[in-house]
C-alpha positions as CSV (number, residue, x, y, z in Angstrom):
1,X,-2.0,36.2,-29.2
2,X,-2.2,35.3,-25.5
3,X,-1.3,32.3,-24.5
4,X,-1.5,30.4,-21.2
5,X,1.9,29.2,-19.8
6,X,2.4,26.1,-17.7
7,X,2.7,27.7,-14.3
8,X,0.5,30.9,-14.8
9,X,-3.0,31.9,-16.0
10,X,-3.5,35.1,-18.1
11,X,-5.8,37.9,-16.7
12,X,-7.3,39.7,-18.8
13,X,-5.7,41.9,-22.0
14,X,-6.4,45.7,-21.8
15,X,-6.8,46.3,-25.7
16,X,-7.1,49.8,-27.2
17,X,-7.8,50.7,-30.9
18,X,-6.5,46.8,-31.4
19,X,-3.1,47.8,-29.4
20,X,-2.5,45.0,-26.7
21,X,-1.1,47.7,-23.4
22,X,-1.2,45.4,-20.8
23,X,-0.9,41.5,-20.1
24,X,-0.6,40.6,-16.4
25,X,0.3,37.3,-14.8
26,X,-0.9,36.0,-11.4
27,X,0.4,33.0,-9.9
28,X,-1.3,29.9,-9.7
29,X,-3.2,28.6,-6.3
30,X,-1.4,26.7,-4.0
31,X,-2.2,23.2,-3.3
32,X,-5.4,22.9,-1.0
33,X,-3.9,19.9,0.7
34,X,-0.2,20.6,1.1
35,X,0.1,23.9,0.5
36,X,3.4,23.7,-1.9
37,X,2.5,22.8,-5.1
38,X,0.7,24.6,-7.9
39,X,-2.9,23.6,-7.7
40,X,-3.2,22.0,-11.4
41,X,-5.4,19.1,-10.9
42,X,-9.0,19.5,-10.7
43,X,-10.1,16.5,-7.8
44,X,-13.2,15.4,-7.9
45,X,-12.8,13.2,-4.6
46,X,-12.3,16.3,-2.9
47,X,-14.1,19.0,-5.1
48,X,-10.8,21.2,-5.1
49,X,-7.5,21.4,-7.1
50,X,-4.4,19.9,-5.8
51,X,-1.1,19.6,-6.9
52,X,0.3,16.6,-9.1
53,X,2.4,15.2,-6.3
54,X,-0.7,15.2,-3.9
55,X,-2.7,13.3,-7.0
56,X,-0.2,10.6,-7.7
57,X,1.0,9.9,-4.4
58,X,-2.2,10.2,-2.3
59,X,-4.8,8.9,-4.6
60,X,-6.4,5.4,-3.6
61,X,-4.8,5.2,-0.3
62,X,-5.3,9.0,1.3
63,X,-7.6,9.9,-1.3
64,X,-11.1,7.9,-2.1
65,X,-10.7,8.4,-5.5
66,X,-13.8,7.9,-7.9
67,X,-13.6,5.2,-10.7
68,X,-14.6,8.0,-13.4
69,X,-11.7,9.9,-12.5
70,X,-9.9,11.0,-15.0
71,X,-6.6,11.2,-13.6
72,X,-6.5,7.9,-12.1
73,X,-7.6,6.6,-15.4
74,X,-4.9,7.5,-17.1
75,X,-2.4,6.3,-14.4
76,X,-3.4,3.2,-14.5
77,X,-3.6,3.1,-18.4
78,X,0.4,4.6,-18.3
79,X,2.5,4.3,-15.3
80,X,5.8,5.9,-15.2
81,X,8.4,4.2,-16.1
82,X,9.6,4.6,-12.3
83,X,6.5,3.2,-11.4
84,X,6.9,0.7,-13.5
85,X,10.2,-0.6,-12.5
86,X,8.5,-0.3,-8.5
87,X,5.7,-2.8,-9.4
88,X,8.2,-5.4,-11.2
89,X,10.6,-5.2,-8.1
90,X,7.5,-5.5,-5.9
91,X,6.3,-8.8,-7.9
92,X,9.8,-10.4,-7.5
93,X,9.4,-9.8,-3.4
94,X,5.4,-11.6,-3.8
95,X,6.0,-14.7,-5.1
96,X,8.9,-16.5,-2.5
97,X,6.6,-14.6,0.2
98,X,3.6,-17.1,-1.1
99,X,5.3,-20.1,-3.2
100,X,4.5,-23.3,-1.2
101,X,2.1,-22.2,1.0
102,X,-1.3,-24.0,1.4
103,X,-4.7,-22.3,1.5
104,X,-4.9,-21.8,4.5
105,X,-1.5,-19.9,5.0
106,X,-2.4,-17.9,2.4
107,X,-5.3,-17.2,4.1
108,X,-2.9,-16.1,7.1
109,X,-1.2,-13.9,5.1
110,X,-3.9,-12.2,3.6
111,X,-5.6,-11.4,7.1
112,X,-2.1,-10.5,8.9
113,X,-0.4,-8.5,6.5
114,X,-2.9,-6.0,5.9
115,X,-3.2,-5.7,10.2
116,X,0.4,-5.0,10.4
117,X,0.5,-2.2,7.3
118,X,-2.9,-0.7,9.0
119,X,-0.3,-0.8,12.5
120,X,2.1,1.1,10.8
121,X,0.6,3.7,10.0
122,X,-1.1,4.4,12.7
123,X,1.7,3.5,15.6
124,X,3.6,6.1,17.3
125,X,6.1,5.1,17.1
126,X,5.7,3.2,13.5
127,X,7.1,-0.4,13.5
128,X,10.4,-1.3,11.7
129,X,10.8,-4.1,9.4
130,X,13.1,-5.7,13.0
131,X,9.7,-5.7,14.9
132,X,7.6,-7.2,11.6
133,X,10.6,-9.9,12.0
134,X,9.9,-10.5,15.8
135,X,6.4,-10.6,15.7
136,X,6.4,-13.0,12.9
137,X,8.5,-15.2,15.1
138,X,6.7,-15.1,18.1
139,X,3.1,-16.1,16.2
140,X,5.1,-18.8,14.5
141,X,6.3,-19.9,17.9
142,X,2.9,-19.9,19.4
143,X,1.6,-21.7,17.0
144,X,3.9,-24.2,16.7
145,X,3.5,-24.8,20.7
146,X,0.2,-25.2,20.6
147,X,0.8,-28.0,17.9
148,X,2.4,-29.7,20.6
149,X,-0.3,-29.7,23.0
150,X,1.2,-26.5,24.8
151,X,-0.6,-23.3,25.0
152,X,2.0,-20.5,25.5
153,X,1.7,-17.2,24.0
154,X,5.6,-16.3,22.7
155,X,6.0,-12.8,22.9
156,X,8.7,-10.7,20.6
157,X,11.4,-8.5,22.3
158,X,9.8,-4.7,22.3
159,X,7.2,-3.1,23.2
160,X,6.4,-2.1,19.6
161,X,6.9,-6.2,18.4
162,X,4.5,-7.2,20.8
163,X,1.8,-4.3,19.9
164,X,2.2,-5.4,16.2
165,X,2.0,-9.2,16.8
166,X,-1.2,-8.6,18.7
167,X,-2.6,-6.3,15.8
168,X,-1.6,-9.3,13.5
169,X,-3.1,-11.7,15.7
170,X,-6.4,-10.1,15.8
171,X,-7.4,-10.7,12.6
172,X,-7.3,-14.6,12.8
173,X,-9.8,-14.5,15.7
174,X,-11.9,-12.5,13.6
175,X,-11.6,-15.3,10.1
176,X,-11.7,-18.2,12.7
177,X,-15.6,-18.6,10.4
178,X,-13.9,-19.1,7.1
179,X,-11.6,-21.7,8.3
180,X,-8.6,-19.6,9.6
181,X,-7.2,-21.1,12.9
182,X,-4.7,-19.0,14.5
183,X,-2.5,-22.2,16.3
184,X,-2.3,-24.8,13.4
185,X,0.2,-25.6,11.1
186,X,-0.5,-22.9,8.2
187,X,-0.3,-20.0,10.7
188,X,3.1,-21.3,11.8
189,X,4.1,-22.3,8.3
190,X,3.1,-18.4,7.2
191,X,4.4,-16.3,9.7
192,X,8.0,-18.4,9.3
193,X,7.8,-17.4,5.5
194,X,7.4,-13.8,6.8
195,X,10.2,-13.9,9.0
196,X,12.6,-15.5,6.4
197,X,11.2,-13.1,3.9
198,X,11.7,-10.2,6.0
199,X,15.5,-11.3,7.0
200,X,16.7,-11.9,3.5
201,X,14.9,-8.2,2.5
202,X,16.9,-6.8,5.1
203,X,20.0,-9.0,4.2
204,X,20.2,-7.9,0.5
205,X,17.7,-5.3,-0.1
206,X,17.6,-1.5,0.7
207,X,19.0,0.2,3.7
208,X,16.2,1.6,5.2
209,X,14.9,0.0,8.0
210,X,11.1,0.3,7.3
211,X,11.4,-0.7,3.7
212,X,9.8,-4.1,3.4
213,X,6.9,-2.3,5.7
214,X,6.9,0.1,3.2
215,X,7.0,-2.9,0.2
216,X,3.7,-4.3,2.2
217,X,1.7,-0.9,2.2
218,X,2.4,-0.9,-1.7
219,X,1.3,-4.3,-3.1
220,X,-1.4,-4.2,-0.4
221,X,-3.1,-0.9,-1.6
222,X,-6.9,-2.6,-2.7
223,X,-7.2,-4.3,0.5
224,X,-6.6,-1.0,2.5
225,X,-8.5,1.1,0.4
226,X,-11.3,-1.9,0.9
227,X,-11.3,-0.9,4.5
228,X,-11.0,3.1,4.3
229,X,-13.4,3.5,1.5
230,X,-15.8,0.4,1.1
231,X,-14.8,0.5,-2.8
232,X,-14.8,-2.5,-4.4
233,X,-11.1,-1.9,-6.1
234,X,-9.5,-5.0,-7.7
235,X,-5.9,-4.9,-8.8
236,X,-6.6,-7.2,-12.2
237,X,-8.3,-4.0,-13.3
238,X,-5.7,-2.1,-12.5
239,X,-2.1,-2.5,-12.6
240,X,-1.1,0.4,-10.4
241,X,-2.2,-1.3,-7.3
242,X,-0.5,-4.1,-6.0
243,X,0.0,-7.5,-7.4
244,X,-0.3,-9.5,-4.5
245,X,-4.3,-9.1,-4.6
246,X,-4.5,-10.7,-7.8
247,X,-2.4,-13.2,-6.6
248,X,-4.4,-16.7,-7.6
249,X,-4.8,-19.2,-4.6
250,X,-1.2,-21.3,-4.1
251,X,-2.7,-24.5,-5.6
252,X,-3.4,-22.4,-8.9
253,X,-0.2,-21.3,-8.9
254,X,0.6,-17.7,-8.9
255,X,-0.4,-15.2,-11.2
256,X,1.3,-11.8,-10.9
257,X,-0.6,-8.3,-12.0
258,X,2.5,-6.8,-13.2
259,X,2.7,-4.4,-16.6
């Protein structure tokens, strides 16, 4: 009997009188996206196959993945135990980033954080978690100026800090509708729980200089995808995207999305 191995397809058998003469092999597709990998996943996002590296590491954030897929069904339903131990770190780094805070620097959060992971990864050069730290500072500062009856626009050492505090900045302009003020107390109060955050990351956590960027782009996965898709994707219905999303407002406490 024939059968089909992991890493090859069978062609076809050459049978005479019942005698099997021939069984050839030919090697698996490449990856349509990245060329490497052995094509094993059927996408439906993209109508081709792709590799499994290209599925799990793409899908939501490169890829607009389908809710009937079946592949992303099943990673939600059963994360790795990698994964796993990711989202669990990632929940510890969520809640000091929002314990305390009012609505309305929650608010600030959840319009500036998303503008500085979008600034990431489009930048050249990409931002460190140093410039996150600076601009942080310098909208803190401004805010806390114009508190005073000062309006002075602080701005962070770099020319990368200052493009990220201005894409940070934008955003408030944008929510000033839904009550978020980019000079009162909450905008100060949240960009100083940023900085601290980022400082005490950099203090005790990995070495690598973009990794609390990196932390951001992760728990803030819906939000992105939000903008890059226009799916509705909610992280209490799945627990592979981020917790901070299902975050419930700082008055209700916090609830974490975590397996």
């Amino acid at each position: 009997m024939v059968t089909r191995s992991r890493e090859r397809e069978a062609a076809p058998v050459t049978m005479i009188d019942g005698a099997c003469l021939l069984w050839k092999a030919r090697p698996m597709a490449a990856c349509a996206t990245c060329g490497g990998g052995k094509a094993k996943r059927q996408c439906p996002a993209l109508g081709r196959a792709i590799c499994a590296t290209c599925c799990g590491t793409k899908r939501i954030v490169e890829i607009a993945c389908p809710a009937g897929c079946g592949w992303l069904r099943t990673a939600r339903a059963h994360p790795h135990a990698a994964q796993q131990r990711q989202q669990e770190a990632d929940a510890g780094l969520v809640v000091p980033l929002i314990r305390g805070l009012d609505d309305g620097g929650y608010a600030v959060l959840m319009a500036c954080l998303p503008a500085a992971v979008t600034f990431r990864n489009e930048a050249d050069p990409p931002p460190l978690d140093a410039d996150l730290e600076s601009a942080a500072a310098a909208l803190a500062a401004t805010a806390e100026t114009a508190q005073r009856g000062v309006l002075y626009e602080h701005q962070p050492e770099g020319p990368v800090a200052a493009r990220l505090a201005r894409a940070m900045s934008a955003p408030l302009a944008e929510a000033a509708s839904a009550g978020v003020q980019r000079l009162d107390a909450s905008t100060a109060a949240a960009m100083r729980r940023v900085e601290a955050a980022v400082q005490e990351f950099r203090r005790t956590g990995p070495t690598a200089p973009d990794a609390y960027l990196a932390f951001l782009g992760r728990v803030l996965k819906p939000r992105l995808a939000d903008a890059q898709t226009g799916q509705a994707l909610s992280a209490g219905s799945d627990p592979v995207l981020a917790p901070l999303e299902g975050l419930a407002s700082p008055d209700d406490g916090p609830r974490l999305i975590v397996p």
